[in-house]
N, C-alpha and C positions, 0 to 999 in steps of 0.2 A: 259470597264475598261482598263487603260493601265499605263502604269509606266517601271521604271526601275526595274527587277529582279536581286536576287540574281546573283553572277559569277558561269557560271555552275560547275558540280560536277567533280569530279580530282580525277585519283590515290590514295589511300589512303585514303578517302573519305568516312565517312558511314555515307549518310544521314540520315536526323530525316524522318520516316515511320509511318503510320500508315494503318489502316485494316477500309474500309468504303463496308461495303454489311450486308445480313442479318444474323444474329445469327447462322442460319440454314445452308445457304451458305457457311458460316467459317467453322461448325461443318464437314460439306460435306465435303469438300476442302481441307480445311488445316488441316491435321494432324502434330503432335508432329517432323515429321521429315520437312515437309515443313515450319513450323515455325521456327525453326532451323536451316534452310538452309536461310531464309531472315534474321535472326536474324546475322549472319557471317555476312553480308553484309549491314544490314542498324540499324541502333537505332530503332531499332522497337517499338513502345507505347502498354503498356502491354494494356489483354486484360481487358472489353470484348471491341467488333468489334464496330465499331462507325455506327450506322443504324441510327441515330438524329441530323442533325447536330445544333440542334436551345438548345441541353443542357448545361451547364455552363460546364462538362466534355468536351462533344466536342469543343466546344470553345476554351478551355484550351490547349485541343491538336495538335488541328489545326492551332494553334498561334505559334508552335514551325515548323510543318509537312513541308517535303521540295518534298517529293513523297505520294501519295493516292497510295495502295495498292486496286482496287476496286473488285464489284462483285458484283450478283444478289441482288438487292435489294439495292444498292445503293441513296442516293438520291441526286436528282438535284445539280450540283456544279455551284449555279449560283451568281449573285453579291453579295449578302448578306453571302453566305458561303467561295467566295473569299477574302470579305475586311477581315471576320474572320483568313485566312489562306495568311498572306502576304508572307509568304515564299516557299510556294509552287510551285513547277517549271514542278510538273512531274506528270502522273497517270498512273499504270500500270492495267490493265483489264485484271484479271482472265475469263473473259465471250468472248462473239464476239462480237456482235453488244453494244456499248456504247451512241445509239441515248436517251436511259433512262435519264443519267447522265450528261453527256458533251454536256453543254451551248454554246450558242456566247460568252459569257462573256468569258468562260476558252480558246477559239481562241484567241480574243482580247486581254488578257492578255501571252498570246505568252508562252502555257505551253505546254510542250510535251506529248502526247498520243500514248499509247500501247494497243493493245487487242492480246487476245486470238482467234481473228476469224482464225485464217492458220492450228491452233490444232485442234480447229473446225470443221472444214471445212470436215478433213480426214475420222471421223466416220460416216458422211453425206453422201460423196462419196461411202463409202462401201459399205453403206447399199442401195445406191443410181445401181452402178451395181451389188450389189448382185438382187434386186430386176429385172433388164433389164434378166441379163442369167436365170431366175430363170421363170419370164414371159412366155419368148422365150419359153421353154420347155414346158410353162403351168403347172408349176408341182405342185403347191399348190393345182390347180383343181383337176388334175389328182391325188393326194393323195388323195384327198377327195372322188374320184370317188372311188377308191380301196378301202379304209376304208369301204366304202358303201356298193360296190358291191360283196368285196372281192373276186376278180379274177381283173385277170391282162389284159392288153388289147396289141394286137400282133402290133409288135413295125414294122410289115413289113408293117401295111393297116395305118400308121397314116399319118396325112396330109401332102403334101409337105409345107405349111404352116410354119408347128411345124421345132422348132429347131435356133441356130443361129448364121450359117454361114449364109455370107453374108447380116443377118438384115441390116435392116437402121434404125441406134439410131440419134432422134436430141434432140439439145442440144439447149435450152432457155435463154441465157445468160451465155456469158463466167466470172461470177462471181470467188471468189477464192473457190466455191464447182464445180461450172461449169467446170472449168479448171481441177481442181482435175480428176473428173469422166472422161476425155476427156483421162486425163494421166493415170489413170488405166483401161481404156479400149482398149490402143493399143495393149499389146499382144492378142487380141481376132479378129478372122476374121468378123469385122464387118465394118462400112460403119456412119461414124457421120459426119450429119450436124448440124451448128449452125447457132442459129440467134442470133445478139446482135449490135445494129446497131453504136456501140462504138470500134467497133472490124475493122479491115482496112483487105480486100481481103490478104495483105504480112502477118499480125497477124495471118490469119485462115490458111495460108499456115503452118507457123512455129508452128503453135497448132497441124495440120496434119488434118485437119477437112475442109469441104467445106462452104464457108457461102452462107447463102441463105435470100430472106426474109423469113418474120413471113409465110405468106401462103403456102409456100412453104415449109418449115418446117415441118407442120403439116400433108400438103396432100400427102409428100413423105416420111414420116417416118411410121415407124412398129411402135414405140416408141416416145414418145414425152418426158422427163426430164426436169421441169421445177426448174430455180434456178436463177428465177429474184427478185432483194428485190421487199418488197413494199412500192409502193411510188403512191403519187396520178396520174403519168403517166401510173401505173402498176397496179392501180386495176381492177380486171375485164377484161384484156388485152385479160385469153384465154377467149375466148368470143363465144358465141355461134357457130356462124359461123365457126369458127376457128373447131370446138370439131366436128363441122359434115361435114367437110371437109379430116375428119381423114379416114382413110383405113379401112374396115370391119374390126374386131377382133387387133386393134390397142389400144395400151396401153398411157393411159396417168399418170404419175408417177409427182407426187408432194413432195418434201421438201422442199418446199422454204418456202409460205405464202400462207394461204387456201385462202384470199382474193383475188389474182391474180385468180383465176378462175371466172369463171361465174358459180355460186356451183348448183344452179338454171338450168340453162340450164346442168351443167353435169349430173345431177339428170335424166333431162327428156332423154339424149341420153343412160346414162349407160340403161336407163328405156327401151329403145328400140332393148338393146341388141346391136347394133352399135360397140360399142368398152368396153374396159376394164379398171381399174383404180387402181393403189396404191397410196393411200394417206395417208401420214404422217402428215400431216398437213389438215384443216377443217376451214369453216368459221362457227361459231366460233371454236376456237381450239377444247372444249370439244364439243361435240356436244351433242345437248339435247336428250333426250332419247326417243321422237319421231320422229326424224328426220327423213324424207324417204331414206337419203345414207345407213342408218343400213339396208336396204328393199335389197339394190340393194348387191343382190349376184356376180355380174360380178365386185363389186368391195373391193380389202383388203384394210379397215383404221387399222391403227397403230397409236398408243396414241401419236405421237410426241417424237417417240424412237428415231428415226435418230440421232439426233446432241449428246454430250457428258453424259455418265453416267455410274454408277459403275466405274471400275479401268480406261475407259478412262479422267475422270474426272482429273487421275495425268499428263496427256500430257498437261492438259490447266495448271495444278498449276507449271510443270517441265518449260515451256515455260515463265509463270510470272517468276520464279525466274530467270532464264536467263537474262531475259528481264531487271529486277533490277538490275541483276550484271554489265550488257552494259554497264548499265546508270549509276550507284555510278561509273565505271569506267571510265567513261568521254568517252565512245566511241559510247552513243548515241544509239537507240533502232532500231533491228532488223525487226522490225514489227509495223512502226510508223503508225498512222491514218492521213491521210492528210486533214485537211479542204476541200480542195477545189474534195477531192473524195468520201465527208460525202454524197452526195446527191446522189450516185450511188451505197450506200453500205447498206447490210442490218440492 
């Protein structure tokens, strides 16, 4: 689809807006003050949130709409929902990843895209080294041990192992969670390699990180952090080979996509005792409730906590509104989605 657009947005400016995600999404998200703060700023269409776009309502609104306000549960903005929306120039993304919603058609049609992946990203990171120092120690086990054995174990006979000065953390793509975790982990005396074969020897300089390939990553890390998207070049990447090339009592930490593993082969190494695993993420996400990873003791799942929820959820809606205001002001979004780095991003 392509044509002449509207003349972008100006000074003075308050775009026609509306709210496209689910019901629940809105409910989560946007409270009476976030509403209010885009409402300063754009003609916003009352609600409720537009989750259909094929009803005579939404039609109706989206015939006026100059920015899509989006969010979970969005649907597809594809040829049939843009001839609906001739005026629309812009979409801001409450979420991170926008591969749900955002067509070729809406490229082709030359609109501008926003997410919330960079807000994102942050609660990822933390839980991303909270889980590395936390490893290091062994301390979830060893809580567990005490809880047990109730007596405490002499801090003078533990392994030189334990602990984590000088670890070696690597890093599985310099993603914007990849980079994050890189930047909260230099006040710590640790040692991070990355692999990301888009990253140039001077980038991994100025990251402060050593690049290495894939094999190398694995067989010289304490720790493995994986935070590549998925994509059909990335499924399955860590790969067997890769998991038992790992270092005895070597951790492999997942928030990216449970499909990037070989879940199968992690199965059978956690199964051997070989190494350890935090995983936030699972193929499938929920995992069924015979699964053998619930078996394997040497490894903590986490329901897919990592990325945003409870009170972090106002950084991704404080960031959409910004993001509106850039753009009713004609100076353009701080956090735009580039086509041509759709194919690298999660």
């Amino acid at each position: 689809m392509t044509g002449t657009l509207p003349v972008p947005a100006d000074a003075g400016h308050r775009p026609r807006a509306a709210l496209a995600m689910r019901a629940d999404t809105a409910t989560a998200l946007l409270g009476p003050d976030a509403l209010a703060a885009l409402s300063r700023v754009c003609e916003l269409a009352p609600l409720p949130v537009l989750d259909d776009f094929t009803t005579d309502r939404a039609r109706a609104v989206l015939a006026d709409t100059e920015l899509l306000i989006t969010g979970w549960g969005c649907p597809p903005l594809d040829d049939a929902v843009l001839a609906a929306a001739p005026r629309l120039r812009a979409v801001v993304h409450t979420a991170g990843s926008v591969r749900g919603h955002i067509t070729d058609a809406c490229w082709e049609r030359g609109i501008e895209v926003s997410s919330a992946a960079a807000a994102n990203a942050l609660p990822v990171a933390e839980y991303t080294v909270a889980m590395i120092l936390l490893s290091g120690k062994r301390a979830l086990e060893r809580a567990h041990t005490y809880r047990t054995e109730r007596r405490r174990d002499d801090s003078l006979t533990t392994s030189p192992a334990l602990g984590n000065y000088g670890r070696t953390v690597g890093i599985l793509s310099a993603s914007l969670i990849g980079r994050r975790v890189v930047e909260l982990l230099r006040p710590y005396d640790l040692r991070v390699l990355l692999h990301d074969p888009y990253v140039s020897e001077t980038e991994a300089k100025e990251l402060g990180v050593r690049s290495v390939t894939l094999p190398e990553l694995f067989a010289q890390s304490d720790l493995v952090s994986v935070h590549t998207p998925l994509l059909p070049a990335t499924r399955g990447l860590v790969s067997r080979e890769l998991l038992l090339s790992m270092r005895p009592d070597a951790v492999l930490v997942n928030t990216a996509r449970g499909a990037v593993v070989d879940q199968d082969a992690l199965v059978d190494v956690l199964r051997q005792h070989r190494i350890r695993a935090v995983l936030d993420v699972t193929d499938p996400d929920a995992l069924p409730a015979g699964h053998p990873l619930w078996d394997c003791e040497n490894a903590l799942i986490t329901p897919h906590l990592a990325g945003s929820q409870g009170n972090e959820w106002q950084r991704l809606v404080d960031l959409a509104i910004a993001e509106t205001e850039r753009w009713a002001a004609g100076d353009g979004f701080a956090h735009p989605v580039r086509r041509e780095r759709l194919a690298f991003l999660a």
